[in-house]
PDB file of N, CA, C and O in Angstrom:
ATOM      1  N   UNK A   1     -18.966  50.056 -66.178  1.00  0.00           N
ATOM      2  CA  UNK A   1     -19.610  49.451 -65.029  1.00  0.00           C
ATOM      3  C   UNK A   1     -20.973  48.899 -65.455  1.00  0.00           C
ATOM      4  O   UNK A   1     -21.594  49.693 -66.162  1.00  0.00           O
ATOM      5  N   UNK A   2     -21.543  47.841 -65.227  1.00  0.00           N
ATOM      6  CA  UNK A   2     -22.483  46.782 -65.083  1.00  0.00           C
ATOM      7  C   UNK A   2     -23.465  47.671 -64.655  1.00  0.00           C
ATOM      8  O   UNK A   2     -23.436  47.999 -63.469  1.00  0.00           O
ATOM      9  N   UNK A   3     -24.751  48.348 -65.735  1.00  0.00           N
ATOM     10  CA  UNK A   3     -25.840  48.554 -64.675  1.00  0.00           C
ATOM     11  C   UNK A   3     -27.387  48.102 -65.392  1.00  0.00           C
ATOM     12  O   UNK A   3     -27.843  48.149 -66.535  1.00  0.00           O
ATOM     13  N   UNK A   4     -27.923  47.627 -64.001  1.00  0.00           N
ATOM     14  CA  UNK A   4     -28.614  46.684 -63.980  1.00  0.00           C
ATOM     15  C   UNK A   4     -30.323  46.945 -64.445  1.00  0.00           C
ATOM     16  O   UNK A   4     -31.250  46.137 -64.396  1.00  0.00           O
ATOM     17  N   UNK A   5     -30.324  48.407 -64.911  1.00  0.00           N
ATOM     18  CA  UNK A   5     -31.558  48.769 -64.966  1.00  0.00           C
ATOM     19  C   UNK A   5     -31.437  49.267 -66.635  1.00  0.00           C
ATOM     20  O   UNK A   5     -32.470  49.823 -67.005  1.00  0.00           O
ATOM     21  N   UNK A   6     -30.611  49.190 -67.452  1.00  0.00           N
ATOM     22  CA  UNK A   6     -30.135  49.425 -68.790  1.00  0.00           C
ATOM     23  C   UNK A   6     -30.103  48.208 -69.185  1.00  0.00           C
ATOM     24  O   UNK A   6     -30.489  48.134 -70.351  1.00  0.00           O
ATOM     25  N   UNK A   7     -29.737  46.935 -68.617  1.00  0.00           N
ATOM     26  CA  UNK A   7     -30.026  45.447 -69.301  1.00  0.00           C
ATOM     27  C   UNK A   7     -31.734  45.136 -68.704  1.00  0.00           C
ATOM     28  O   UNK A   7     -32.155  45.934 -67.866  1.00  0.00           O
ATOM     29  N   UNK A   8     -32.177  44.590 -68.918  1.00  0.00           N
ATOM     30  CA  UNK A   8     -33.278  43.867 -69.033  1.00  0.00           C
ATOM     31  C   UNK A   8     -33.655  42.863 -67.268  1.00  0.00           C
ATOM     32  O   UNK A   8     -34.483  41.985 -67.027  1.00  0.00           O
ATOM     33  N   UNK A   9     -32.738  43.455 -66.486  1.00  0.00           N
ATOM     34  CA  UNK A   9     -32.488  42.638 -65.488  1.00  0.00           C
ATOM     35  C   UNK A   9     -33.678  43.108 -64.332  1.00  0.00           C
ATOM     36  O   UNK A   9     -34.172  42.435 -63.426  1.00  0.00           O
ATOM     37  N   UNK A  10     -33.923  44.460 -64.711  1.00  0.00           N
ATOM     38  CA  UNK A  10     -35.362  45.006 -63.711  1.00  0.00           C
ATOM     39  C   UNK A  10     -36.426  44.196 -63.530  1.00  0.00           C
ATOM     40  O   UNK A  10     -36.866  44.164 -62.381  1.00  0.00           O
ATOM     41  N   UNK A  11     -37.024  43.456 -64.441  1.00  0.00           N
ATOM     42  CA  UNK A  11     -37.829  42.657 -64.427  1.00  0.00           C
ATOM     43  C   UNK A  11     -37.502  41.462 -63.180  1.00  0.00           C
ATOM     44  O   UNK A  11     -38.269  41.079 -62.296  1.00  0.00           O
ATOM     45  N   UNK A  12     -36.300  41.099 -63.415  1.00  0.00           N
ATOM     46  CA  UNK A  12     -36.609  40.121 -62.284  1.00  0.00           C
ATOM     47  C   UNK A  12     -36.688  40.167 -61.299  1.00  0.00           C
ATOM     48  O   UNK A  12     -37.235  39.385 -60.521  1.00  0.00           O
ATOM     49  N   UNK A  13     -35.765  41.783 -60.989  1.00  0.00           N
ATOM     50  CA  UNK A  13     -36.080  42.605 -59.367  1.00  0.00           C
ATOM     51  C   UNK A  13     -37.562  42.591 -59.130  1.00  0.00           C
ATOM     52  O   UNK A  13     -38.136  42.431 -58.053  1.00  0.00           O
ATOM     53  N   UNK A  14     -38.104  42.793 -60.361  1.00  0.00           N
ATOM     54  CA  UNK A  14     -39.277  42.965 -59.859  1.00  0.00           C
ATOM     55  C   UNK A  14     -40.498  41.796 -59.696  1.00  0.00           C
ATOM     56  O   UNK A  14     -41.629  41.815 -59.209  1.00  0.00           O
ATOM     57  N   UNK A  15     -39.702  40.818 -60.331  1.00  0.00           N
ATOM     58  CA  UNK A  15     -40.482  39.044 -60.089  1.00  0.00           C
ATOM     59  C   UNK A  15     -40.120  38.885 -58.833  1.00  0.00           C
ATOM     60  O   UNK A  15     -40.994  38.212 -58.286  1.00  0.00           O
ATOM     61  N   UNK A  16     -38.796  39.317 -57.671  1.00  0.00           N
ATOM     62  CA  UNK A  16     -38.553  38.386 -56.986  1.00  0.00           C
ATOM     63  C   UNK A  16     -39.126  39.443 -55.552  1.00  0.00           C
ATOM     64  O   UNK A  16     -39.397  39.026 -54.426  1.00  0.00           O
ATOM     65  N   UNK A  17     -39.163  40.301 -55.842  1.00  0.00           N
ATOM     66  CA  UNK A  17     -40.006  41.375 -55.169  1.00  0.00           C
ATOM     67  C   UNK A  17     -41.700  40.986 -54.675  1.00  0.00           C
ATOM     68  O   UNK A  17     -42.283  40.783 -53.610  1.00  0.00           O
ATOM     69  N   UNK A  18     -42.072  41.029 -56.204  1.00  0.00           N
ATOM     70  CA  UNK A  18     -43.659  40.147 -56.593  1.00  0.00           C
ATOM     71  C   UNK A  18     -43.647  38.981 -55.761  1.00  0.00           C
ATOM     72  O   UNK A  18     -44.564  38.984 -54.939  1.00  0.00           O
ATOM     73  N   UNK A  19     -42.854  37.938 -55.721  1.00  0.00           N
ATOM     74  CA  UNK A  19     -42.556  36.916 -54.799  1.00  0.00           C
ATOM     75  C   UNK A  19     -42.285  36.488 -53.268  1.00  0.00           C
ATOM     76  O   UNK A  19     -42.525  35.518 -52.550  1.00  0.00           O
ATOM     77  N   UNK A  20     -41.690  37.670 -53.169  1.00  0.00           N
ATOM     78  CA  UNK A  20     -41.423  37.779 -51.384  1.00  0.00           C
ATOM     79  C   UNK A  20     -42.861  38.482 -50.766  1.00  0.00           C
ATOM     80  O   UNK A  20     -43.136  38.266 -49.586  1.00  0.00           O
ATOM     81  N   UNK A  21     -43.789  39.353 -51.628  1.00  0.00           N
ATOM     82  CA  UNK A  21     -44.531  39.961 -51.316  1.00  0.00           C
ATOM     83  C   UNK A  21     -46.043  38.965 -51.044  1.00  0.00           C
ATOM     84  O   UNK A  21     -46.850  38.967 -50.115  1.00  0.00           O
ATOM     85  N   UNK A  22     -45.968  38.236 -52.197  1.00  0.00           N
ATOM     86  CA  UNK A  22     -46.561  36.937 -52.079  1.00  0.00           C
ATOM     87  C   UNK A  22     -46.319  35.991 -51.270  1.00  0.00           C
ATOM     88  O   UNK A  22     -47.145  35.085 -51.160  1.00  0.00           O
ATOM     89  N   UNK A  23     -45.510  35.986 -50.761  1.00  0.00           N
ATOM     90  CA  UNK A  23     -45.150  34.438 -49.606  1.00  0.00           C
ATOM     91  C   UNK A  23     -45.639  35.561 -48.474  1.00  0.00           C
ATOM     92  O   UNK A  23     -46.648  35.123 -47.923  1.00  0.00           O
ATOM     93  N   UNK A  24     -45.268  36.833 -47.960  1.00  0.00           N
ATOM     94  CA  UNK A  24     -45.877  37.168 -46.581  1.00  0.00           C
ATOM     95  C   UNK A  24     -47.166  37.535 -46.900  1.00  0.00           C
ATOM     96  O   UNK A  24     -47.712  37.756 -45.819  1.00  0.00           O
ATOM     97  N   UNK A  25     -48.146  37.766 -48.020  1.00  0.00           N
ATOM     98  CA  UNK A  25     -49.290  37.859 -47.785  1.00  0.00           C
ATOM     99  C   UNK A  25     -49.674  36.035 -47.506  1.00  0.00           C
ATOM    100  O   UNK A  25     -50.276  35.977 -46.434  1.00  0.00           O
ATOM    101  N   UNK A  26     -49.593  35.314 -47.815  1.00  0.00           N
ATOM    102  CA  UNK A  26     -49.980  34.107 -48.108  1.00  0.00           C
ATOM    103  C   UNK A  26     -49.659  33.333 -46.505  1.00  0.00           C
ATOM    104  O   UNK A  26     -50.326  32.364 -46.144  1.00  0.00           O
ATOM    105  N   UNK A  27     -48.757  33.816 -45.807  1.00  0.00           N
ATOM    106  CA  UNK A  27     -48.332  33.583 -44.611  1.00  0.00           C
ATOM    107  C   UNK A  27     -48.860  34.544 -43.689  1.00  0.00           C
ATOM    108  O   UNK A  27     -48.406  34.650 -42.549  1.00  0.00           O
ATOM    109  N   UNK A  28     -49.909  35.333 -44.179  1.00  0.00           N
ATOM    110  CA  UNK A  28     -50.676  36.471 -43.454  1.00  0.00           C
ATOM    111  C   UNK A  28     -51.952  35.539 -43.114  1.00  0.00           C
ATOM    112  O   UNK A  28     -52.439  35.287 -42.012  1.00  0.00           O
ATOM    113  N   UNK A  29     -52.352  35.095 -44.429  1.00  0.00           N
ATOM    114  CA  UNK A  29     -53.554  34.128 -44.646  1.00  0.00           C
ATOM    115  C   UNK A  29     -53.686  33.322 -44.207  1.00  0.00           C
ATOM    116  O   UNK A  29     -54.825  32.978 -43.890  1.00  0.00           O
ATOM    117  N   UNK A  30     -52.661  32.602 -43.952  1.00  0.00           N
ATOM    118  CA  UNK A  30     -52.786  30.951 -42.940  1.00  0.00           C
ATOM    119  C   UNK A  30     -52.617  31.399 -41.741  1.00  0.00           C
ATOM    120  O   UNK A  30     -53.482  30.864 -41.047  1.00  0.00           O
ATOM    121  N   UNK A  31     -51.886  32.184 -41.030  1.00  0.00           N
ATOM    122  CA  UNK A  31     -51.868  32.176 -39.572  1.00  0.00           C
ATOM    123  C   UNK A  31     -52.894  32.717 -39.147  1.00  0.00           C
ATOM    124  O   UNK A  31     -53.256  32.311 -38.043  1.00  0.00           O
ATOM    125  N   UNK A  32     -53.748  33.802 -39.805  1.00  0.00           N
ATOM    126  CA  UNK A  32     -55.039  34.505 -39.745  1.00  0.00           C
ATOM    127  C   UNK A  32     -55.823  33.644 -39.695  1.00  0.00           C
ATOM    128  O   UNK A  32     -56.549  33.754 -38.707  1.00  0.00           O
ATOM    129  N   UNK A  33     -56.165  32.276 -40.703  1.00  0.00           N
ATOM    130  CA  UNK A  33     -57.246  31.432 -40.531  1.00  0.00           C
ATOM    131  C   UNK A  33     -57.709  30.317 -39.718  1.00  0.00           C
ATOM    132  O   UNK A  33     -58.770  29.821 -39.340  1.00  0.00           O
ATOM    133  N   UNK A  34     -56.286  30.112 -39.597  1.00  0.00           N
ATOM    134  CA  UNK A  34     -55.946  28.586 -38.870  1.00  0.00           C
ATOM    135  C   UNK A  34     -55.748  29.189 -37.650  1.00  0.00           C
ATOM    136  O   UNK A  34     -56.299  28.441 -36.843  1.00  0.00           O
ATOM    137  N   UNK A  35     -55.371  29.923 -37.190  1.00  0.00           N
ATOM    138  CA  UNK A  35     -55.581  30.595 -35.460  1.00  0.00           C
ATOM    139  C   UNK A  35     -56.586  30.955 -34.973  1.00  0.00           C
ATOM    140  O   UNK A  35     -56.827  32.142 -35.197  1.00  0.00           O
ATOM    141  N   UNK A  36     -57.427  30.349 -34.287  1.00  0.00           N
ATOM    142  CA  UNK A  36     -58.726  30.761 -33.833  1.00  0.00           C
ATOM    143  C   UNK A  36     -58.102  31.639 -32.283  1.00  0.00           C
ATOM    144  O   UNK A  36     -57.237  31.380 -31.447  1.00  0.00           O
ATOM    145  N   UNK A  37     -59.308  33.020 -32.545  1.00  0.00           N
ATOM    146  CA  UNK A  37     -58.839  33.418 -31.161  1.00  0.00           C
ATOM    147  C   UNK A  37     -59.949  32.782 -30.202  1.00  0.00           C
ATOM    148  O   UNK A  37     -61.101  32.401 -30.406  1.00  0.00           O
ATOM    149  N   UNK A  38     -59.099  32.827 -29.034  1.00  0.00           N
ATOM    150  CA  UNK A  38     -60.385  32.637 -27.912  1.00  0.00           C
ATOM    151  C   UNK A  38     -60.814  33.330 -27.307  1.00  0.00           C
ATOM    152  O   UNK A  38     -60.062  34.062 -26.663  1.00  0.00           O
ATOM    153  N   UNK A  39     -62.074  33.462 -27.198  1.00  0.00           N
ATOM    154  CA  UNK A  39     -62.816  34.803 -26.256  1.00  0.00           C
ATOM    155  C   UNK A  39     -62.432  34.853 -25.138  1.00  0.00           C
ATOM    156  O   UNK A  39     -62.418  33.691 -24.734  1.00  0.00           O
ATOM    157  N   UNK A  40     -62.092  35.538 -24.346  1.00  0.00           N
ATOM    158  CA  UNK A  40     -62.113  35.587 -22.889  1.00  0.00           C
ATOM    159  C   UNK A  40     -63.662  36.925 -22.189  1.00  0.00           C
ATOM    160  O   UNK A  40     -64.248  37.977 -22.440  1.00  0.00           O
ATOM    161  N   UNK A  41     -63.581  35.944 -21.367  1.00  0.00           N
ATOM    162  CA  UNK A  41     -65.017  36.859 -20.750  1.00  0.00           C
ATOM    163  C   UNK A  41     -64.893  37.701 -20.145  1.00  0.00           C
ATOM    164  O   UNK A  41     -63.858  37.659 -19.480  1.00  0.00           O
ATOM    165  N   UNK A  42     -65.731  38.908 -19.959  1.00  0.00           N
ATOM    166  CA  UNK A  42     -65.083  40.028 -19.441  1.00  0.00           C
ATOM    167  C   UNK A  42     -65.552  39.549 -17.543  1.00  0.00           C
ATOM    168  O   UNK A  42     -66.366  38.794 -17.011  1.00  0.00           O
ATOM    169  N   UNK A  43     -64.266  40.702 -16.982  1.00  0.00           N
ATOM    170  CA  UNK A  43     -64.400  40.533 -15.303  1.00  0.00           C
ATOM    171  C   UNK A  43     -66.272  41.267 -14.830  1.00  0.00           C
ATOM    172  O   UNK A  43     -67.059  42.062 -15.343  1.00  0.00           O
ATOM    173  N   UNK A  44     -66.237  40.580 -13.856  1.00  0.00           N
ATOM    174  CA  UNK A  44     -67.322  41.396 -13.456  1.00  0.00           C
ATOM    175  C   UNK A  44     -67.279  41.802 -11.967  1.00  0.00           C
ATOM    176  O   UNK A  44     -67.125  40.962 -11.080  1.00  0.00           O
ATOM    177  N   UNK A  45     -67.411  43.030 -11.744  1.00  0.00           N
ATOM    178  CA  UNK A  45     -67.254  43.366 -10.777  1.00  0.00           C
ATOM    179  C   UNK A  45     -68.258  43.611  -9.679  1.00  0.00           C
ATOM    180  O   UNK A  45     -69.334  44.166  -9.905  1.00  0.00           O
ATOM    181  N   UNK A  46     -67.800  43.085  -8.197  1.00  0.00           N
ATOM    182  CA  UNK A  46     -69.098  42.674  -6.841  1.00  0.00           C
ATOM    183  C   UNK A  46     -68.990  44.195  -6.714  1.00  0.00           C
ATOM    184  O   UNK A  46     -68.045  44.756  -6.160  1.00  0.00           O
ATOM    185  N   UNK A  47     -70.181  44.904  -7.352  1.00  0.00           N
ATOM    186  CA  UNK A  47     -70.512  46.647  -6.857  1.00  0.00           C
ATOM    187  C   UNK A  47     -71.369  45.856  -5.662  1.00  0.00           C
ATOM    188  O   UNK A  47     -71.684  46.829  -4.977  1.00  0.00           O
ATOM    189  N   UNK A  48     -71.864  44.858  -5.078  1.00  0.00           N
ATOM    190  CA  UNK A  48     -72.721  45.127  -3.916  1.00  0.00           C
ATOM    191  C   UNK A  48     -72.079  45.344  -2.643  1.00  0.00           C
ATOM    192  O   UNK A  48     -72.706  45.906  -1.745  1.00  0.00           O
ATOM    193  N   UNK A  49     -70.693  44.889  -2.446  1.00  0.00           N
ATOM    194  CA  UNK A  49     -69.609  45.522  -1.259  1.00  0.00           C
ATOM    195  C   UNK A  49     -69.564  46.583  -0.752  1.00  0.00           C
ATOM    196  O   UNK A  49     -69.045  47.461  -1.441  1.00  0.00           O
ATOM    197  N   UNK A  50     -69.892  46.838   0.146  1.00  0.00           N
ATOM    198  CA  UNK A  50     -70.130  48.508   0.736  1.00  0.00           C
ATOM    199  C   UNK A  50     -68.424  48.684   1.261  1.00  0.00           C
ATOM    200  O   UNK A  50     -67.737  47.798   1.769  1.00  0.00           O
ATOM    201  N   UNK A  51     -68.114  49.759   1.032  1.00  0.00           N
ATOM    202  CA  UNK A  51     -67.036  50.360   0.918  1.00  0.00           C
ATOM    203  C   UNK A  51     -66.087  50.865   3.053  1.00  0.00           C
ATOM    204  O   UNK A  51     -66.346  51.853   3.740  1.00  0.00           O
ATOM    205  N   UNK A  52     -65.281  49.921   3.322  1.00  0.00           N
ATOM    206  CA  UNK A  52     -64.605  50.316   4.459  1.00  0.00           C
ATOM    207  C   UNK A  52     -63.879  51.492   4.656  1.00  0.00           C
ATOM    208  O   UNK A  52     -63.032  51.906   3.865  1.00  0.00           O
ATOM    209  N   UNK A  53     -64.215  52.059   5.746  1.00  0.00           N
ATOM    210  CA  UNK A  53     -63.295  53.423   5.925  1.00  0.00           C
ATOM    211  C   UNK A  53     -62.394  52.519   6.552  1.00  0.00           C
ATOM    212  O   UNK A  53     -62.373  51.443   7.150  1.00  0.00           O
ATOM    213  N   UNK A  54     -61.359  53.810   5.984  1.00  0.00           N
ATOM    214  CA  UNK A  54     -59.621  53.273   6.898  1.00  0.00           C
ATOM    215  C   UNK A  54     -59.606  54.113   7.939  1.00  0.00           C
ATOM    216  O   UNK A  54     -60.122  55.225   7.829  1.00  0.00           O
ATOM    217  N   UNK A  55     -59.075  53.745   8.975  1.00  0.00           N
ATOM    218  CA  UNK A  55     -58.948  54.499  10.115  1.00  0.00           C
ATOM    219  C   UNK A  55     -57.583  55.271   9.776  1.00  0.00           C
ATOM    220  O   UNK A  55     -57.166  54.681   8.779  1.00  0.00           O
ATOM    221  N   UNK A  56     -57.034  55.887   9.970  1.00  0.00           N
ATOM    222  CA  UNK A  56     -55.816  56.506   9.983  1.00  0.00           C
ATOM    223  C   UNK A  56     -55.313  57.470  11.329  1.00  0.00           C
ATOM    224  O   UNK A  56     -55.877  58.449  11.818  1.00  0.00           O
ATOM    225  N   UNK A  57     -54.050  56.807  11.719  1.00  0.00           N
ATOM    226  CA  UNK A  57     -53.947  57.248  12.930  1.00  0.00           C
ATOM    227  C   UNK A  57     -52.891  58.143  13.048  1.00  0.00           C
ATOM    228  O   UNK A  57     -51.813  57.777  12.580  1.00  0.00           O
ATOM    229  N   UNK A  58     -53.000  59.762  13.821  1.00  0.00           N
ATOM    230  CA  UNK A  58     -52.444  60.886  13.328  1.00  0.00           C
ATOM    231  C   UNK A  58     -51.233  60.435  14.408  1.00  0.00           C
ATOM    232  O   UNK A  58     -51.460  59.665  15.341  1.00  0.00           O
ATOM    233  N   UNK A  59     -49.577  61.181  14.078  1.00  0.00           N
ATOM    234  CA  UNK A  59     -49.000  60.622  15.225  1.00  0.00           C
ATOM    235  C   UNK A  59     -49.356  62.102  16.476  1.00  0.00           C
ATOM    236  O   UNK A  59     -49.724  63.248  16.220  1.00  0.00           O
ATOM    237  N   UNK A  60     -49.126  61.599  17.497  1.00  0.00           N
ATOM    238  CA  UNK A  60     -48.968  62.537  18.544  1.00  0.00           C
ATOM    239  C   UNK A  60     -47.533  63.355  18.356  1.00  0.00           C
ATOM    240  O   UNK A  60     -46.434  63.152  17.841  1.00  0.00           O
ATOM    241  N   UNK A  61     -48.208  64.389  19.079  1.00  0.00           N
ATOM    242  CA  UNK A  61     -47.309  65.403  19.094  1.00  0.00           C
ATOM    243  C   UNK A  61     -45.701  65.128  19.826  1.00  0.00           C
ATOM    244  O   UNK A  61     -44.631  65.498  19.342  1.00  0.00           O
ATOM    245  N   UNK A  62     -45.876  64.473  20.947  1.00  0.00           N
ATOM    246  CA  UNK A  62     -44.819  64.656  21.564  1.00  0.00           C
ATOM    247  C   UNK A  62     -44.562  63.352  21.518  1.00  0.00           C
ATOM    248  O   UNK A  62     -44.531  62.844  22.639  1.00  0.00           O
ATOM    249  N   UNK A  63     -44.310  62.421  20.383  1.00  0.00           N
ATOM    250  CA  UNK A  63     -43.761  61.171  20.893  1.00  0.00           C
ATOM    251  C   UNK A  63     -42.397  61.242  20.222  1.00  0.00           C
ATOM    252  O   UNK A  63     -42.238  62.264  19.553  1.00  0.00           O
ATOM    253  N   UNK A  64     -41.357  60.372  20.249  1.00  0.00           N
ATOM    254  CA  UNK A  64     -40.162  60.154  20.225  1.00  0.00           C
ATOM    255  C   UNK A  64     -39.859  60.541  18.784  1.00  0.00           C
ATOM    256  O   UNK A  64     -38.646  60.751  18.800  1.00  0.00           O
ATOM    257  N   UNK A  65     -40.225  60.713  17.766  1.00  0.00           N
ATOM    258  CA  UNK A  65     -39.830  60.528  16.163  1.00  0.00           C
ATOM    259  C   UNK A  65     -39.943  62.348  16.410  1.00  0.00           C
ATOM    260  O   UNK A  65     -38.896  62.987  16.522  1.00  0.00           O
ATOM    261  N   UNK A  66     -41.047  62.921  16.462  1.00  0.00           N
ATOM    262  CA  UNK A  66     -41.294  64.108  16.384  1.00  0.00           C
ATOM    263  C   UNK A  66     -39.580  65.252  17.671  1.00  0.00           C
ATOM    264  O   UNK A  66     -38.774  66.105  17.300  1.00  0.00           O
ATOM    265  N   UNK A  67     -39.768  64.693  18.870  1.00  0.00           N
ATOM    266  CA  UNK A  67     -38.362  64.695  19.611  1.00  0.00           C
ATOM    267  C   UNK A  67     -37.037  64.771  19.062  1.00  0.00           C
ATOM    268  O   UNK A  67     -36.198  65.623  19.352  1.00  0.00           O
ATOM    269  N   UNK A  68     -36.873  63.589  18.051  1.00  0.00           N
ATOM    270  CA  UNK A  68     -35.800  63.653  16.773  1.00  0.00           C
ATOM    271  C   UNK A  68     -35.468  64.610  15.898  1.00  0.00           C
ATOM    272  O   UNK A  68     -34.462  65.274  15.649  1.00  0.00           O
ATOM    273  N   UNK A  69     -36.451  64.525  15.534  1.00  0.00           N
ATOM    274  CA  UNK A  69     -36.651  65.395  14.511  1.00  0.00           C
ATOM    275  C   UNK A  69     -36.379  66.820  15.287  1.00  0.00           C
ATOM    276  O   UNK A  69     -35.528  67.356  14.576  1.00  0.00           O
ATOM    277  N   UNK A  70     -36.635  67.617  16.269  1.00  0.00           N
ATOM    278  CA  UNK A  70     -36.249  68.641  17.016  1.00  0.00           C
ATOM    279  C   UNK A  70     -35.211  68.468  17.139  1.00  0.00           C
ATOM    280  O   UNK A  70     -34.885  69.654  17.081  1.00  0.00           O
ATOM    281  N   UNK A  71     -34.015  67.801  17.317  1.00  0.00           N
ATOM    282  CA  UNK A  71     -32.527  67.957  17.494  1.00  0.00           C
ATOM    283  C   UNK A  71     -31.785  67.965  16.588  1.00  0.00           C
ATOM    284  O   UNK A  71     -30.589  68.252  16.624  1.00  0.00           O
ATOM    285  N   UNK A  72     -32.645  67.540  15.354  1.00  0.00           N
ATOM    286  CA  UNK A  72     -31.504  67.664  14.073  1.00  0.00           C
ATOM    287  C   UNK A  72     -32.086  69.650  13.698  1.00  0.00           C
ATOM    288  O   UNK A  72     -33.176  70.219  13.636  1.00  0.00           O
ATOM    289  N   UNK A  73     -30.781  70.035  13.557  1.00  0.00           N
ATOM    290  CA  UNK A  73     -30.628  71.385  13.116  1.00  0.00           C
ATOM    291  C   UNK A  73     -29.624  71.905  11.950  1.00  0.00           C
ATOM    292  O   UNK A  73     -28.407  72.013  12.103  1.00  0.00           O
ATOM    293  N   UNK A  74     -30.244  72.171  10.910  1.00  0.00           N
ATOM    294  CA  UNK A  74     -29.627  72.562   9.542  1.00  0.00           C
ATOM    295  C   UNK A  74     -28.842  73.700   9.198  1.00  0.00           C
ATOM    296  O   UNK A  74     -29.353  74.794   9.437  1.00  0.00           O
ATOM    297  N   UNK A  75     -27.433  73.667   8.564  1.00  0.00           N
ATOM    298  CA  UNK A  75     -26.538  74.769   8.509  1.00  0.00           C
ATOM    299  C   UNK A  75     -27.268  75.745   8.232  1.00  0.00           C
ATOM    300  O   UNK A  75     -28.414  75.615   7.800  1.00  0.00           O
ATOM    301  N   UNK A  76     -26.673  76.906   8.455  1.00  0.00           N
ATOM    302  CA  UNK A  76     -27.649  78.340   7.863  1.00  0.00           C
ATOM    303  C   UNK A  76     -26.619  78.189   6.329  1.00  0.00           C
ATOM    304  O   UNK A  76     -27.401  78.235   5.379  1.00  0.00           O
ATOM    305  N   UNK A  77     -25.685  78.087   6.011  1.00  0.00           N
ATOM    306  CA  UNK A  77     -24.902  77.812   4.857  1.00  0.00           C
ATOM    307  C   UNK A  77     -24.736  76.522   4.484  1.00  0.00           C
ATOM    308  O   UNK A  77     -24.510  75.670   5.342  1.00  0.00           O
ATOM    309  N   UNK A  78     -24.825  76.205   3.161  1.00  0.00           N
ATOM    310  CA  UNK A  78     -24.649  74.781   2.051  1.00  0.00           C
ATOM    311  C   UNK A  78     -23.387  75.362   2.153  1.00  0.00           C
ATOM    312  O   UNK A  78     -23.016  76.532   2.247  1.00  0.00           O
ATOM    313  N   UNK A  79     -22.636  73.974   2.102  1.00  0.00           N
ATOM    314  CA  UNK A  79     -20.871  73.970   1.742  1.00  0.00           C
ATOM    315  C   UNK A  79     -20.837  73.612   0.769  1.00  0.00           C
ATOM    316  O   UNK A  79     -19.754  73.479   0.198  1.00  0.00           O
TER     317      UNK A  79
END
């Protein structure tokens, strides 16, 4: 059987290795240089807004949802 590290053939694994390694650094280099980023400015935020309370409205006791809810009644046993 043919093996490839007993002939003299390592070397070129290792030229074409050397080579691929070289084209993505080199393609690291141009898109790195030639791409300018653009700044974006940071947000700034209106702290002078004074802050709204929410009203929140509790329900009453005896209105219709709460009524409902009283007629549904749960097995004393899961089936």
């Amino acid at each position: 059987m043919y093996n490839p590290f007993s002939h003299k053939d390592i070397k070129d694994y290792l030229f074409f290795y050397a080579a691929v390694l070289a084209i993505i650094i080199l393609f690291y280099i141009l898109n790195t240089s030639f791409n300018t980023i653009e700044k974006i400015p940071k947000k700034e935020f209106d702290t002078t807004v004074t802050e709204k309370l929410m009203h929140v409205e509790k329900p009453q006791k005896n209105s219709a949802e709460t009524e409902k809810r009283d007629q549904i009644r749960l097995l004393d046993k899961a089936y």
